[in-house]
N, C-alpha and C positions, 0 to 999 in steps of 0.2 A: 812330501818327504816320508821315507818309510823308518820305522820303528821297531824291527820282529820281538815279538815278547817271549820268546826262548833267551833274548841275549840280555844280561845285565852292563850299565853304564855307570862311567864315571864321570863327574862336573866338569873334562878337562873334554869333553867331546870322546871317548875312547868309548869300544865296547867290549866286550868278555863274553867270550859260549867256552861252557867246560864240556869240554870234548868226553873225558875217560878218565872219569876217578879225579889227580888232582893236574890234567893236563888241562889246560884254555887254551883258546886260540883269542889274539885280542886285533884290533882295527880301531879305524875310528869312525868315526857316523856317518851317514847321509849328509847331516845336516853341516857337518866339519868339511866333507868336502865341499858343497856347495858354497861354503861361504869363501871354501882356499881359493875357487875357480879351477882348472887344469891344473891336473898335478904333473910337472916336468922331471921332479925327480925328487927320489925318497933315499934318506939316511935311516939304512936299517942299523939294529943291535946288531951286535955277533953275536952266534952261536956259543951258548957255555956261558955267558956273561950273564951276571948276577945283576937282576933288577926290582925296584923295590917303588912300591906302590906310591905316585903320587911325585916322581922323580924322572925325569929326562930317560928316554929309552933311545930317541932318534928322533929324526927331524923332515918333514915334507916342503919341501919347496913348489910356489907355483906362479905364473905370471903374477900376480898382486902378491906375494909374500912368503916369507920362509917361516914353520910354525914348528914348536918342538913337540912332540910326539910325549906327553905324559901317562907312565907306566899306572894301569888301572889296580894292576894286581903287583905282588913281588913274587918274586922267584929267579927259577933259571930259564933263559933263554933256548928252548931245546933245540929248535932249527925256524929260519925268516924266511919270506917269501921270495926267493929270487928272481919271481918272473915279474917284478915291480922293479929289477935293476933297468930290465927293456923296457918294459909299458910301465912307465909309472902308474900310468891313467885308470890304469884297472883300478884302483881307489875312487877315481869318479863313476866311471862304468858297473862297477860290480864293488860296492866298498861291503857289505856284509858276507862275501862269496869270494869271489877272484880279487878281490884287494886287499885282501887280511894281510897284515902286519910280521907277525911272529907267533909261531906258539910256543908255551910256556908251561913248567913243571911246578906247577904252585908249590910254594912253602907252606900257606896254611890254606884249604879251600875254604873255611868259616870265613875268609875274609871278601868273599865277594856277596856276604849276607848285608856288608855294607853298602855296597851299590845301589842304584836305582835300576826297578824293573821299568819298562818301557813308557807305562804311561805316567810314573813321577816324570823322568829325563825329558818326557815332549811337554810336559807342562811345567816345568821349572823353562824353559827356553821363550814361552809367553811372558 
């Protein structure tokens, strides 16, 4: 499983790269897909929809189970990925690159100093 240590993690599998100032872009892990199995399809946020850390953003479904997508950060949704409406799968294929989730207009960015950098999140999962 990979881990990049650019990106900060949340306990709920999710991960956070801040893109520009207080934009993120958020996904969920390697390790979130592999245990989903194939992802067949994703319940994104809308665009403009306010979401708050630690709270239901959307939801991935996959043959073995449908899992709710908990928001790492709060803010605004500024625009989702809609090439995951056709290939879900890009979350299994490329979950740190072509499978990202949404980006988002943080409300505070001091708040991803709460996060785990890469190697707390791979060793909290031992």
């Amino acid at each position: 499983m990979d881990f990049p240590d650019d990106l900060k993690y949340h306990p709920e599998h999710m991960w956070v790269r801040l893109e520009d100032g207080d934009v993120a872009t958020v996904g969920i892990t390697d390790f979130a897909q592999e245990q989903l199995g194939t992802v067949i399809f994703v319940d994104l946020p809308d665009a403009e929809q306010e979401i708050s850390q630690g709270e239901e953003l959307g939801a991935v479904e996959s043959a073995k189970s449908v899992s709710d997508l908990i928001s790492p950060v709060t803010g605004v949704v500024l625009r989702v990925n809609q090439a995951l409406e056709d290939t879900p799968d890009l979350i299994n294929l490329e979950p740190y690159t072509g499978g990202w989730i949404a980006r988002v207009k943080l409300e505070d960015p001091a708040e991803l100093d709460e996060l785990m950098d890469a190697g707390v999140y791979e060793a909290d999962l031992d």
